[in-house]
C-alpha positions as CSV (number, residue, x, y, z in Angstrom):
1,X,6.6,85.5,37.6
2,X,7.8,87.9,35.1
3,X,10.4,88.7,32.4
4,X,11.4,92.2,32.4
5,X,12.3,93.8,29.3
6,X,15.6,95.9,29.4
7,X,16.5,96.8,25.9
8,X,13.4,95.7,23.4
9,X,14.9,96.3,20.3
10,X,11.9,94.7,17.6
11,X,10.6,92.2,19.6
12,X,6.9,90.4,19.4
13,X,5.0,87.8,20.9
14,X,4.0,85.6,18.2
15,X,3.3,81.9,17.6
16,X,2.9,79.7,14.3
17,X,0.0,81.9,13.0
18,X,-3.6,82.5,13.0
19,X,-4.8,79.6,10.7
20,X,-8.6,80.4,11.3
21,X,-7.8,83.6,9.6
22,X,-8.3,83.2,5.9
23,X,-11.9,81.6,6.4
24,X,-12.7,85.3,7.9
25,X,-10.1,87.3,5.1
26,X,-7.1,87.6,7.9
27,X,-3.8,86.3,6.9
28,X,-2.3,83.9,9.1
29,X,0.7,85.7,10.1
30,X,2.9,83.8,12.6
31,X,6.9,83.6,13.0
32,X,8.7,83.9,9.8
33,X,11.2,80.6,10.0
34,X,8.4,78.3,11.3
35,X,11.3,75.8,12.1
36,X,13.5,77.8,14.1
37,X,10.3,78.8,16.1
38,X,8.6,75.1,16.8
39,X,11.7,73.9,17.2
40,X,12.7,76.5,20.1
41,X,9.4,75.6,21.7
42,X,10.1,71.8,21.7
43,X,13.7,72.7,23.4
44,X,12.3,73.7,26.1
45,X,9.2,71.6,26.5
46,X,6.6,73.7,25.2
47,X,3.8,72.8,22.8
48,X,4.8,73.8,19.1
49,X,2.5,76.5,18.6
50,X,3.3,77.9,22.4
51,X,3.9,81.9,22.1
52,X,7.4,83.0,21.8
53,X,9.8,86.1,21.5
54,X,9.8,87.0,17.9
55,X,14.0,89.5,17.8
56,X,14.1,91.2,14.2
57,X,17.3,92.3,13.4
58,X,18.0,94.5,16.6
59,X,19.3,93.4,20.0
60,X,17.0,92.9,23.0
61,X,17.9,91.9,27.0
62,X,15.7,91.1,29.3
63,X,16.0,89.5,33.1
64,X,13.3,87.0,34.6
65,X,12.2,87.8,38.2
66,X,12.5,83.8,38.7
67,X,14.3,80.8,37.6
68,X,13.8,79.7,33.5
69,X,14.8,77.9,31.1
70,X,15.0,79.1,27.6
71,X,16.1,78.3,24.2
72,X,17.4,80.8,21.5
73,X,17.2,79.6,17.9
74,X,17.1,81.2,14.3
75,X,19.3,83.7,13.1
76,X,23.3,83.4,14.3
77,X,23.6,85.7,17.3
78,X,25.4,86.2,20.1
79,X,23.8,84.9,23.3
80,X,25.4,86.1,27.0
81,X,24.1,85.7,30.2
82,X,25.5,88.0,32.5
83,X,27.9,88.6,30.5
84,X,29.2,84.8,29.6
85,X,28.7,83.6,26.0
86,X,26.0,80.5,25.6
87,X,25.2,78.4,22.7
88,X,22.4,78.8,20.5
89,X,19.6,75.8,19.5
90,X,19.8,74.3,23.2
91,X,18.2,74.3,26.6
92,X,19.8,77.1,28.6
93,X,18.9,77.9,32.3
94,X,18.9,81.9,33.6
95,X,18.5,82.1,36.9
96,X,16.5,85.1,38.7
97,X,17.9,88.3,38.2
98,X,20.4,87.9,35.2
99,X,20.5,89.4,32.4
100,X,20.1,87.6,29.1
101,X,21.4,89.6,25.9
102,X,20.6,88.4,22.4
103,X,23.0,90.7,20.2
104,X,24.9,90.8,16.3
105,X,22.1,88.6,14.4
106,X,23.7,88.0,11.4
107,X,22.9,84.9,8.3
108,X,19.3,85.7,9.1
109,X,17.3,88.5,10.0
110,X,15.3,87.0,13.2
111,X,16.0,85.0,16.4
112,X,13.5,83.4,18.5
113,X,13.2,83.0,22.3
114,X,11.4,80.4,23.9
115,X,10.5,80.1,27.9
116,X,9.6,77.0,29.8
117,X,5.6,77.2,30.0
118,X,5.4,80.2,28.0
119,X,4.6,83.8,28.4
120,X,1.0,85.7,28.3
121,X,-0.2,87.5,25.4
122,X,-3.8,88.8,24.3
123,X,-5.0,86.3,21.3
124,X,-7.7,87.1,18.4
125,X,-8.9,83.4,17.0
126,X,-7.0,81.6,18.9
127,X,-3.3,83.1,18.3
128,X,-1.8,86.0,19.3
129,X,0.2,86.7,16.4
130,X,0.8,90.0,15.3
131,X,-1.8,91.8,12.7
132,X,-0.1,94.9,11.3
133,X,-3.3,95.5,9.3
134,X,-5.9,95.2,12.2
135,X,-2.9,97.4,14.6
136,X,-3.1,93.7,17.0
137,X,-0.6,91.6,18.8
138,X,2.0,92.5,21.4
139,X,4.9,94.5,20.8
140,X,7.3,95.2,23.9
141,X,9.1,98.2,24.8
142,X,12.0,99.2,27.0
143,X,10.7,98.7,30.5
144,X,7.9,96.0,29.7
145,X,7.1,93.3,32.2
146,X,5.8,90.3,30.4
147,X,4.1,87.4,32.3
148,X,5.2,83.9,32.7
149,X,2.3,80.7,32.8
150,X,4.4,78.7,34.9
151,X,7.8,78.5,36.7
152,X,10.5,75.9,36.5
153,X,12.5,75.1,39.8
154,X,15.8,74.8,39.8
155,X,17.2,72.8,36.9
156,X,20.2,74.2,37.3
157,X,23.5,72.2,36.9
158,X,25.4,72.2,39.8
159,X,28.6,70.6,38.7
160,X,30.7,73.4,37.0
161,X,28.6,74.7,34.9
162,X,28.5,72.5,32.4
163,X,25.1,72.3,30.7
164,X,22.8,70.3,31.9
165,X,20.8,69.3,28.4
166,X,22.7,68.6,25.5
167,X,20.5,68.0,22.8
168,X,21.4,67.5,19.1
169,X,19.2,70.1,16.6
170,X,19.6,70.1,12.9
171,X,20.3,73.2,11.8
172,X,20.3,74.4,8.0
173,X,21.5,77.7,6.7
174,X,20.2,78.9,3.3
175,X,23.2,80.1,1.0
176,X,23.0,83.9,-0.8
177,X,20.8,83.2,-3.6
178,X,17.6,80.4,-3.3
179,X,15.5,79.2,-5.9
180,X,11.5,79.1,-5.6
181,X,9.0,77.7,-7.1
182,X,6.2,79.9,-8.7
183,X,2.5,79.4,-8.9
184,X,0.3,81.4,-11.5
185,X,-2.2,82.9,-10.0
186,X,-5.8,83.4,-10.9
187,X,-5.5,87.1,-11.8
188,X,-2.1,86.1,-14.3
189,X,-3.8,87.3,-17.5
190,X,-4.5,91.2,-16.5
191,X,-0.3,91.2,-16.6
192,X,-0.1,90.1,-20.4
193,X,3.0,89.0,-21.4
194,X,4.8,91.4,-18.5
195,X,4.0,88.4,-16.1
196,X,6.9,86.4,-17.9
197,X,9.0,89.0,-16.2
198,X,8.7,87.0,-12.6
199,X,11.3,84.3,-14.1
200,X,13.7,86.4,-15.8
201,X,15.6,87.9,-13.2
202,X,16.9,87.5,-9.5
203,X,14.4,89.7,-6.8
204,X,15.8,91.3,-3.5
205,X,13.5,91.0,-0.3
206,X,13.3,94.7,0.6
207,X,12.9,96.3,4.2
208,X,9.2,97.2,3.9
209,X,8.3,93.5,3.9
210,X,6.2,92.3,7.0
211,X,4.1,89.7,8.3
212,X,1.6,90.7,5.9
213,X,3.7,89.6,2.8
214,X,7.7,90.0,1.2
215,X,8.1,93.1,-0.7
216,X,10.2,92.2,-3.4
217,X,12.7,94.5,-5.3
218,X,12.9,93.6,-9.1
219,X,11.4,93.9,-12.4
220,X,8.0,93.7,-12.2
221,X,5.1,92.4,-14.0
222,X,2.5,95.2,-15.0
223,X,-0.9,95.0,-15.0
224,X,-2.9,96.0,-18.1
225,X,-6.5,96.5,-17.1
226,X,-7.8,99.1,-14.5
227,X,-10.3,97.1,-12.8
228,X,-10.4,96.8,-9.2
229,X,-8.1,93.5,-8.2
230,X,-11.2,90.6,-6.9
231,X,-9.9,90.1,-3.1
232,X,-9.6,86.6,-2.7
C-alpha cells in the first residue's frame, strides 16, 4: 500500500507539531493553518494530529497503488482526479491507479492532504514534523513511494458518481490586511524607543519565512546593546 509521488512540488509530511520540543529548546513546528490541517484529518477519519501532506505554493500529483480516501483542505486550489475537477474540504475517494493533481493554490500559500489511516514518516519526540534547523522530517521528491498504515475498501459510490460523503466544513478566508495582537517581550528594553516601531506601520510576510518563524518585511526595531541575545 503505497502513494507514489509523480510531480512533488514542496511537499512534507508533517502533523500539528512537536509540543515536547520547547522543554528540550526545539520549536514545535507543525502545519502552518492548524485548522485546515485537523480539520482534513477528521474528514477522513483520522486522529487530529495524524501525519499529513503539507503542498506549499507549488503543484504536486501523486497515484495510490490501492483504493483511498482523501481530503484536500487549505489554500483554494484546483483538485482533478484523472483529469475531472473535485471539491475541496470533503471526503473524496481515488481509486488505485489515478492520478490526483493538486494545482493553482491561490488565497493561501499551502494545501493539505489527508489519507484514510495515514501515511509513514520517521518521528523525533513523538512527531514527525519537519526541523529545518536539525536538517529532520520528510520531504518527497519526484518519484517517491510513501507508505500507507492501512487501506480502505471500496467506498466508492456506485450510483453516478455522485459523492458519497457530503459533509458541511466551515471555511473562513482571511481578507488582504489582518490585525494582531502584540506581546512585549522580555528582551524589549535593548530596542529603546525603536521597539515603538512594531505598531507604526503595516509588515509583509517575506519568502524566507519557514517553520522556524515569519520573516517579516518592515521597519524594524533596533537593538541598542551588543550583548549576546539570552536564548530562551
Amino acid at each position: 500500500m503505497k502513494l507514489h509521488i509523480l510531480e512533488s512540488g514542496y511537499t512534507v509530511v508533517t502533523d500539528l507539531g512537536r509540543v515536547s520540543g520547547p522543554a528540550y529548546g526545539l520549536p514545535v513546528n507543525g502545519a502552518l493553518d492548524q485548522y485546515s490541517a485537523r480539520t482534513a484529518n477528521a474528514l477522513v477519519g483520522n486522529r487530529a494530529n495524524a501525519p499529513l501532506l503539507e503542498v506549499t505554493a507549488f503543484d504536486i500529483s501523486f497515484s495510490p497503488s490501492c483504493e483511498i480516501l482523501i481530503a484536500v483542505t487549505g489554500a483554494v486550489a484546483s483538485v482533478t482526479v484523472d483529469g475531472f475537477e473535485c471539491d475541496q474540504w470533503q471526503p473524496l475517494v481515488v481509486g488505485a491507479g489515478q492520478v490526483v493533481r493538486i494545482s493553482h493554490l491561490r488565497e493561501g500559500l499551502r494545501a493539505y492532504v489527508a489519507v484514510f489511516g495515514s501515511v509513514r514518516a520517521p518521528r523525533l519526540l513523538g512527531s514527525c514534523a519537519p526541523d529545518t534547523v536539525l536538517g529532520f522530517g520528510l520531504r518527497l521528491n519526484d518519484g517517491d513511494e510513501i507508505d500507507l498504515v492501512r487501506q480502505v475498501r471500496s467506498v466508492a459510490n456506485p450510483c453516478l458518481g455522485v459523492p458519497f460523503f457530503r459533509i458541511p466544513v466551515q471555511i473562513s478566508r482571511l481578507p488582504g490586511q489582518v490585525v494582531i495582537d502584540v506581546v512585549d517581550g522580555p528582551d524589549i528594553s535593548e530596542f529603546g524607543d525603536t521597539a515603538d516601531r512594531i505598531f507604526e506601520a503595516p509588515y509583509v510576510v517575506g519568502v524566507q519565512s519557514n517553520h522556524v518563524g515569519l520573516r517579516l518585511g518592515g521597519p524594524m526595531p533596533v537593538r541598542q546593546t551588543t550583548a549576546e541575545v539570552l536564548s530562551r
